[in-house]
C-alpha positions as CSV (number, residue, x, y, z in Angstrom):
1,X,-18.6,-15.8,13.6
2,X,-19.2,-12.3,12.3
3,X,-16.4,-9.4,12.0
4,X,-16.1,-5.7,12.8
5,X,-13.9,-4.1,10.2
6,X,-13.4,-0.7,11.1
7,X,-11.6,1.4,8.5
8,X,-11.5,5.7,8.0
9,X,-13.5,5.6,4.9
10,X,-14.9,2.5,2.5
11,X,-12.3,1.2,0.5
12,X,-14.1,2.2,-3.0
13,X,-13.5,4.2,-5.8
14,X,-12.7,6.6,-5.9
15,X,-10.7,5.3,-3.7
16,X,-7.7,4.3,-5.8
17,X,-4.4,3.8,-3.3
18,X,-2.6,0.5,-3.1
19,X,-4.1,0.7,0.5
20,X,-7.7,0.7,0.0
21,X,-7.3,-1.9,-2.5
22,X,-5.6,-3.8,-0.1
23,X,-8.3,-3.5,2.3
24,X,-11.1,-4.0,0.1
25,X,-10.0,-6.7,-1.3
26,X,-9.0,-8.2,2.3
27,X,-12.4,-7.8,3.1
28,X,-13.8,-9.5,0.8
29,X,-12.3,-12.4,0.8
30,X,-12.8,-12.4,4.7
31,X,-16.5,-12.6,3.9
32,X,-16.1,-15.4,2.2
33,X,-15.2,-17.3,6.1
34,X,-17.8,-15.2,7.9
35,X,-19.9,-11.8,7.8
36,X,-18.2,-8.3,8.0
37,X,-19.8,-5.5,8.9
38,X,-17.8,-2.2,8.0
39,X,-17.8,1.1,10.0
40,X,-16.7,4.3,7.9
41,X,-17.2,7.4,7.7
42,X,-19.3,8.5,4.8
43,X,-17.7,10.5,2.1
44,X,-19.8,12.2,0.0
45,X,-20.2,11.2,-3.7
46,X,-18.6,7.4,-3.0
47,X,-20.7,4.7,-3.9
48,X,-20.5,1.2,-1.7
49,X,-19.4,-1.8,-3.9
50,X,-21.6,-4.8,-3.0
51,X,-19.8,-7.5,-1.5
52,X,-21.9,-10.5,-0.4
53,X,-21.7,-11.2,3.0
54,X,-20.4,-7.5,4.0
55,X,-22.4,-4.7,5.2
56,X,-21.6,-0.9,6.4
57,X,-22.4,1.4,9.0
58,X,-21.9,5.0,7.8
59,X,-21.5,7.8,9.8
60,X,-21.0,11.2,9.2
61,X,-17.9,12.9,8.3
62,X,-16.6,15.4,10.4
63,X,-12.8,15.1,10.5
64,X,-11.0,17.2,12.5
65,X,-8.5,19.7,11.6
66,X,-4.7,18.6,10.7
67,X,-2.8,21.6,12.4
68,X,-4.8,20.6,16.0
69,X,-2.5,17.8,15.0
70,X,1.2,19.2,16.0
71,X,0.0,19.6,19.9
72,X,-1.0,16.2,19.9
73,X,0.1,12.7,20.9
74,X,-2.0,11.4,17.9
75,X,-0.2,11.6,14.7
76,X,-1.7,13.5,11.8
77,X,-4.3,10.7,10.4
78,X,-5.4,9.2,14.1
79,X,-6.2,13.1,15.3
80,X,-8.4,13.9,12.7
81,X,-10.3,10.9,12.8
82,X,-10.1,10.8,16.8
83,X,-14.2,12.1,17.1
84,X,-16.0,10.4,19.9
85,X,-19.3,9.6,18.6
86,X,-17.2,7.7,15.5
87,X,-15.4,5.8,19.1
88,X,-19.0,5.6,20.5
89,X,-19.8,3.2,17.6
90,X,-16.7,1.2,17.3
91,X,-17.0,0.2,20.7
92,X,-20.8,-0.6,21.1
93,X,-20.6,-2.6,17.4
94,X,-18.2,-4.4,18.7
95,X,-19.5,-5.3,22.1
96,X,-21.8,-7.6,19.5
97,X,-19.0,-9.0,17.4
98,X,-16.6,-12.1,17.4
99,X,-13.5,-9.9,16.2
100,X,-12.5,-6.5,15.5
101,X,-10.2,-5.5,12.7
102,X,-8.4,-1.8,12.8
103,X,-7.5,-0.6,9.6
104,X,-5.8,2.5,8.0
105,X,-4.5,4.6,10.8
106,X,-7.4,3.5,13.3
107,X,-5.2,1.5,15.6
108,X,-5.9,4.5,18.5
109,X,-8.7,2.6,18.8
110,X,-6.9,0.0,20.7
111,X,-7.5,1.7,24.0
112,X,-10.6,3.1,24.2
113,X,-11.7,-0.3,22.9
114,X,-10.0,-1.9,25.5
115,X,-11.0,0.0,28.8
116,X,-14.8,0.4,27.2
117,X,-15.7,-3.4,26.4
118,X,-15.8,-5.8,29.4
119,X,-12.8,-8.3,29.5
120,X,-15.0,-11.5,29.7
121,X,-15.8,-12.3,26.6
122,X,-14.1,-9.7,24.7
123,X,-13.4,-10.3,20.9
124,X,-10.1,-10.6,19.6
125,X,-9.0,-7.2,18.1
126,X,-6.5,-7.3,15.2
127,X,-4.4,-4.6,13.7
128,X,-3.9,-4.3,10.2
129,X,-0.9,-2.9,9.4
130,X,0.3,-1.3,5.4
131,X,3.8,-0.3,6.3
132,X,5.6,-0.1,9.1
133,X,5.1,3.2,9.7
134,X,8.2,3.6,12.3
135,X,11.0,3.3,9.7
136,X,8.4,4.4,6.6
137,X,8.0,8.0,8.4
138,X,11.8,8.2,9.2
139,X,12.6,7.9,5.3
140,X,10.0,10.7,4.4
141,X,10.9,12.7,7.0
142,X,14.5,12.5,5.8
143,X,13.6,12.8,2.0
144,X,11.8,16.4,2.7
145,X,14.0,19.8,1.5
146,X,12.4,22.1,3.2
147,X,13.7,22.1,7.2
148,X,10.5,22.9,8.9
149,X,8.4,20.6,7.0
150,X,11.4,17.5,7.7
151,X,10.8,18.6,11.5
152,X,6.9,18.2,11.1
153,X,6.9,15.2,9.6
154,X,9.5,13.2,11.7
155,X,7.8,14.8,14.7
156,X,4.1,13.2,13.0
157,X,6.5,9.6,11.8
158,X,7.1,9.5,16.0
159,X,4.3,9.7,17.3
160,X,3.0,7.1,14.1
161,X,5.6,4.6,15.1
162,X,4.8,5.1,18.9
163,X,1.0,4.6,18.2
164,X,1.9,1.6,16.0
165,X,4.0,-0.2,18.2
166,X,1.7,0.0,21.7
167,X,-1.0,-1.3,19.3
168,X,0.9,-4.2,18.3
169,X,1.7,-4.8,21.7
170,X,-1.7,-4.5,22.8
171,X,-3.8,-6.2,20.3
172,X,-4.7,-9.9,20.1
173,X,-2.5,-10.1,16.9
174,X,-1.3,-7.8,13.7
175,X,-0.7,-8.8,10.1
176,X,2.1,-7.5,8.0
177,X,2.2,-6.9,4.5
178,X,6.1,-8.0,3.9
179,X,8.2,-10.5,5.3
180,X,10.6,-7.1,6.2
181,X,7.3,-5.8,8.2
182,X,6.8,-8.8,10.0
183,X,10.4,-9.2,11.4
184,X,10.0,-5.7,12.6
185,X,7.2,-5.8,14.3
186,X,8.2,-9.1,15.6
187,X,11.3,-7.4,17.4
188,X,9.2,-4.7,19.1
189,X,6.4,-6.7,19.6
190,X,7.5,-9.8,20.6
191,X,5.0,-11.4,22.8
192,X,2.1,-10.6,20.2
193,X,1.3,-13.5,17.8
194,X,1.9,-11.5,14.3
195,X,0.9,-12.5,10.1
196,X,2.1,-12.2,7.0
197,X,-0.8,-11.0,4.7
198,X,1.1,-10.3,1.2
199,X,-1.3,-8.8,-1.5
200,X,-3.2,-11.2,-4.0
201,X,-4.3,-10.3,-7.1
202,X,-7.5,-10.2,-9.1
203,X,-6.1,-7.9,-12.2
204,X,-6.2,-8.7,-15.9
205,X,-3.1,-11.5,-16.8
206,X,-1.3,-12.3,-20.5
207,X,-0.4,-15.7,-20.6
208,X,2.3,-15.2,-23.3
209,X,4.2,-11.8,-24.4
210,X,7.4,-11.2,-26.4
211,X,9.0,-8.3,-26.4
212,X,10.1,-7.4,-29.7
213,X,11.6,-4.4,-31.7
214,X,8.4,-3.9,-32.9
215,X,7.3,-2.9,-29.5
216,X,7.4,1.1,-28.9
217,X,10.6,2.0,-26.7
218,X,8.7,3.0,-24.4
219,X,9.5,3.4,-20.4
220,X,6.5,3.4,-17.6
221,X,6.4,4.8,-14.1
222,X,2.7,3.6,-12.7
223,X,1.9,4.8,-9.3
224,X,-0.4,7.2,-7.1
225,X,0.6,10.6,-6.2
226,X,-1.4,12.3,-3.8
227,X,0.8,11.5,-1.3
228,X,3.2,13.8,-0.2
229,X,5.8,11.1,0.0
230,X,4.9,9.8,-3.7
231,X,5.4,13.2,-5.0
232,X,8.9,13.4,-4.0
233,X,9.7,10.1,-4.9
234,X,8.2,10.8,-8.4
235,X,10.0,14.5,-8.3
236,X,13.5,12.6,-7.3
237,X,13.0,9.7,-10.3
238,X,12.6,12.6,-13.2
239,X,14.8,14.4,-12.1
240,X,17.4,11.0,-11.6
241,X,16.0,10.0,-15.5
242,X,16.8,13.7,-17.1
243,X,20.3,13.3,-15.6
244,X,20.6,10.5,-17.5
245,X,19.1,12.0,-20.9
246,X,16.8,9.4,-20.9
247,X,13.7,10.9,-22.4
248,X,15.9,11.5,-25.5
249,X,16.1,7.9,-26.3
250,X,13.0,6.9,-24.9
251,X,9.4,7.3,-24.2
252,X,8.9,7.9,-20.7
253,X,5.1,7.8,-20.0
254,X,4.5,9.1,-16.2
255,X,0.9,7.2,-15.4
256,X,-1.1,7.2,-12.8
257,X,-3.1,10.1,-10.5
258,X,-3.7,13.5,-11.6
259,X,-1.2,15.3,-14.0
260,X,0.9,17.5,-12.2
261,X,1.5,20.9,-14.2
262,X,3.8,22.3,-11.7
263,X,6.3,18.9,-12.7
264,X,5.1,18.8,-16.8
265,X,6.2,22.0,-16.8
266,X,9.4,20.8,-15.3
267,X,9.9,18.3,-17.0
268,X,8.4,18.7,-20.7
269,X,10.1,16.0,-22.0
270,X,8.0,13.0,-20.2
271,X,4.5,12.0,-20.9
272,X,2.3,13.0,-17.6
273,X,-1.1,10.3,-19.2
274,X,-2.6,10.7,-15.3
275,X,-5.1,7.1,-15.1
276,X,-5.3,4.9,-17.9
277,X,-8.6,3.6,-18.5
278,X,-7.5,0.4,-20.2
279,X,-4.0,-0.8,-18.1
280,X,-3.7,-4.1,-19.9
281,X,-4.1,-2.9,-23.7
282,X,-1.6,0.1,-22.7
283,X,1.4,-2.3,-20.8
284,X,1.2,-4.6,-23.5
285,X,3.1,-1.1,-25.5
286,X,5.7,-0.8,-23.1
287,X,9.4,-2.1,-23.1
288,X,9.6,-1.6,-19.5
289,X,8.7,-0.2,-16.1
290,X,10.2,1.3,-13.2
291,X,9.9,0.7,-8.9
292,X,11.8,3.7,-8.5
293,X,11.0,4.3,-4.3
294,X,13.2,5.2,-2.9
295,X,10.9,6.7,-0.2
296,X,8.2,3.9,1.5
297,X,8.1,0.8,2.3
298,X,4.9,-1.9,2.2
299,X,4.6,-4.3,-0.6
300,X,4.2,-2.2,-4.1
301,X,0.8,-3.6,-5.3
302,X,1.8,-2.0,-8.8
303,X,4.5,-4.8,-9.0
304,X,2.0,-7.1,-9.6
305,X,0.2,-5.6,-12.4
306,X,4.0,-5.4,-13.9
307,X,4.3,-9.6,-13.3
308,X,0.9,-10.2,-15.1
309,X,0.9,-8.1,-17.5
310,X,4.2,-9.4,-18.7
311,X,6.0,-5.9,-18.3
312,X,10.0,-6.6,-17.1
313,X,10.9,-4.5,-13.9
314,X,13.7,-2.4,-13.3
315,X,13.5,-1.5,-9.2
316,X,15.7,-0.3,-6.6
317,X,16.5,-2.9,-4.1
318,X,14.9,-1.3,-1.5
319,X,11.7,-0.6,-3.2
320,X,11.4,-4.4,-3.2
321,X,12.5,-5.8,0.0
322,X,10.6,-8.2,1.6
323,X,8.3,-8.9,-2.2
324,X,10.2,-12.7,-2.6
325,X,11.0,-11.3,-5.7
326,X,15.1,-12.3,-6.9
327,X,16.6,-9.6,-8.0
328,X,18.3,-10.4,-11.9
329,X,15.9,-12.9,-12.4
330,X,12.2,-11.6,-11.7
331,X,13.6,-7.9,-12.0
332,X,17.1,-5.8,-12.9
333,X,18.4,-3.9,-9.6
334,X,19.5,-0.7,-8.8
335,X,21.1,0.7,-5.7
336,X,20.1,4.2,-6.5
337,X,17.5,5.9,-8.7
338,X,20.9,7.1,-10.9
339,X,22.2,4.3,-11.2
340,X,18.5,2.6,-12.4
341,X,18.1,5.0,-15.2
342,X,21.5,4.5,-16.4
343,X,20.4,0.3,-16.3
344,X,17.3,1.1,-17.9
345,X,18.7,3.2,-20.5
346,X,21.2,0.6,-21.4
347,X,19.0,-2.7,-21.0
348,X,15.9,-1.1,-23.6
349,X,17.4,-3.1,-26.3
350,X,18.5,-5.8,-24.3
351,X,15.3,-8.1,-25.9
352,X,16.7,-11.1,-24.6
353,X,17.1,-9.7,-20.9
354,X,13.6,-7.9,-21.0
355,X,11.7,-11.4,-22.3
356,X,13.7,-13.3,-20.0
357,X,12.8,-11.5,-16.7
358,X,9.3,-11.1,-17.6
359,X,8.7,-14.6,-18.1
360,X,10.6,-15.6,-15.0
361,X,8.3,-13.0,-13.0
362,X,5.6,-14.4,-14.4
363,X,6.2,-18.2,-13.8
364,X,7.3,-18.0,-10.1
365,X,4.4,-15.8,-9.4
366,X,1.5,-17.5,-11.1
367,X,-0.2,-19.1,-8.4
368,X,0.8,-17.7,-5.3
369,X,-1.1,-14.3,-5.1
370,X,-4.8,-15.9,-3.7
371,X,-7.0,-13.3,-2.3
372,X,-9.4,-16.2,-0.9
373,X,-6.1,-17.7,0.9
374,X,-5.6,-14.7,2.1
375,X,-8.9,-14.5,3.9
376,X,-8.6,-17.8,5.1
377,X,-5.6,-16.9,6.6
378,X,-6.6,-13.9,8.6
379,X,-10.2,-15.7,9.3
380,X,-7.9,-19.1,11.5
381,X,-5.6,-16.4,12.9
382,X,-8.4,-14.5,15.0
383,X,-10.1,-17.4,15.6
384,X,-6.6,-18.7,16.8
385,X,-6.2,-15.8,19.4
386,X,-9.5,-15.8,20.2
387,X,-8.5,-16.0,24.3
388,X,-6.0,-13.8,24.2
């Protein structure tokens, strides 16, 4: 067998997002079953990681404009990569291939590919989905101030939960990346054969950790923010955490992306440290960390890194759901981002309660987070709907 992975641009730095981890990592260990061969456009000064067993096909990038966007069907991300000799490709690679895999906003493909390749003999085509986008694009639409911009956006979340529900329907299968996901899709989508694909993890791990008074009290929120989505969430958790006074008691390091000066300047009592070139050496100084989203669903890949590196989490309930993760024993709850400062400001010399949730996190996590059965997985589910 040999796979067509087609994705918006290679998942490499610097490429950072939970999401093109995901799919890099996805990819690779789908190589290990069979060859992939990745279509992309190029983007200029990104280097392709070597992967044994994958190759690329590159094509030019010519994205079209956002605001041609509004008077489309297409939501934002499918519009601008919706260029016909990029469709050209996708179908006549995979006229040659045993399955097709749409990735990161790509599943417009699912018609064109359809009407253009022959029905006899057509590969299986399987949609890999990050969120699902129908409720994720209702909760960002709903989180924006501004009225116009909440009007733009849920008008863009329903034409993404339109476009991600007929490609459910249509495709040979989809994968979800929470248990929450799959149900979903499950209920609008019924007749489509559907898997759970949960992040694994190939990150740094401390065996053994104790949390002591020795250790800086010190408070982390990791995360990207290029989104527009992440920067509210971010912009709604400081301003949650100065309600509470926090950043008198504490040290609240903001890490992760670009400093933001408009929100230092807002904010000058947190610590904006942007990327932190050594993650593991730096978690091992922190009391605690925060999965304050309110705003976004998916599985947070950053909760992982906070299992194995032994750092306790304090998350809102919803930022969570669907992560098998037990709320008061692999992390301390909150219903609201008040309410989880006021927890973590009360819990930071709580020793006992931070060692104990970090080690139960740790234990019931330890070996279930295989990339390789992950791409075992995926490779027996297209082969499984092969016919269909």
């Amino acid at each position: 067998m040999a796979y067509l992975w087609i994705i918006r641009r290679p998942p490499f730095p610097p490429l950072v997002s939970g999401d093109a981890q995901y799919a890099w990592r996805l990819i690779e260990a789908l190589a290990q079953q069979a060859p992939v061969h990745g279509l992309a456009l190029e983007t200029p000064g990104q280097d392709i990681v070597p992967i044994d067993g994958v190759t690329w096909t590159l094509m030019p990038l010519n994205e079209r404009s956002s605001i041609g966007s509004i008077a489309s069907l297409l939501p934002n991300i499918s519009h601008r990569f919706d260029i016909p000799a990029f469709i050209d490709k996708a179908v006549a690679l995979a006229a040659n291939a045993d399955g097709v895999i749409l990735d990161l906003g790509l599943t417009f493909l699912i018609d064109p590919l359809l009407q253009r390749l022959p029905k006899a003999g057509r590969p299986p085509i399987v949609v890999i989905n990050h969120n699902d986008e129908k409720t994720f694009r209702q909760g960002v639409a709903k989180g924006a101030g501004n009225p116009l911009m909440r009007l733009t956006l849920a008008w863009d979340g329903w034409k993404a939960g339109r476009i991600e529900t007929r490609a459910n329907l249509l495709a040979s299968g989809y994968t979800a990346i929470t248990g929450a996901d799959l149900a979903a899709f499950q209920a609008r989508a019924p007749h489509t054969p559907g898997l759970l694909v949960m992040p694994g993890y190939t990150g740094p791990r401390v065996e053994t950790r104790t949390i002591d008074a020795s250790t800086p009290r010190r408070i982390c929120v990791v995360g990207g923010r290029r989104s527009h989505h992440k920067r509210l969430v971010l912009n709604q958790t400081l301003a949650a955490l100065q309600r509470a006074g926090l950043e008198k008691s504490a040290i609240i390091d903001i890490v992760g992306g670009d400093p933001d000066p408009e929100l230092a300047a807002r904010y000058p009592g947190f610590n904006f440290l942007g990327f932190v070139d050594d993650m593991e050496a730096y978690m091992q100084t922190v009391r605690l960390g925060l999965i304050p989203d309110e705003i976004g669903g998916g599985f947070k890949m950053r909760a992982l890194t906070h299992v194995f590196l032994r750092v306790p989490m304090f998350a809102l309930d919803v930022a969570v759901a669907g992560m098998d993760l037990r709320p008061g024993l692999d992390y301390v709850e909150a219903k609201n981002l008040d309410q989880l400062a006021q927890i973590a400001h009360s819990s930071l010399d709580d020793l006992n309660l931070l060692n104990r949730i970090q080690n139960t996190a740790y234990e019931r996590c330890q070996n279930s987070f295989s990339w390789n059965e992950r791409g075992r997985a995926l490779h027996n589910f297209i082969k499984s709907n092969k016919n269909t």
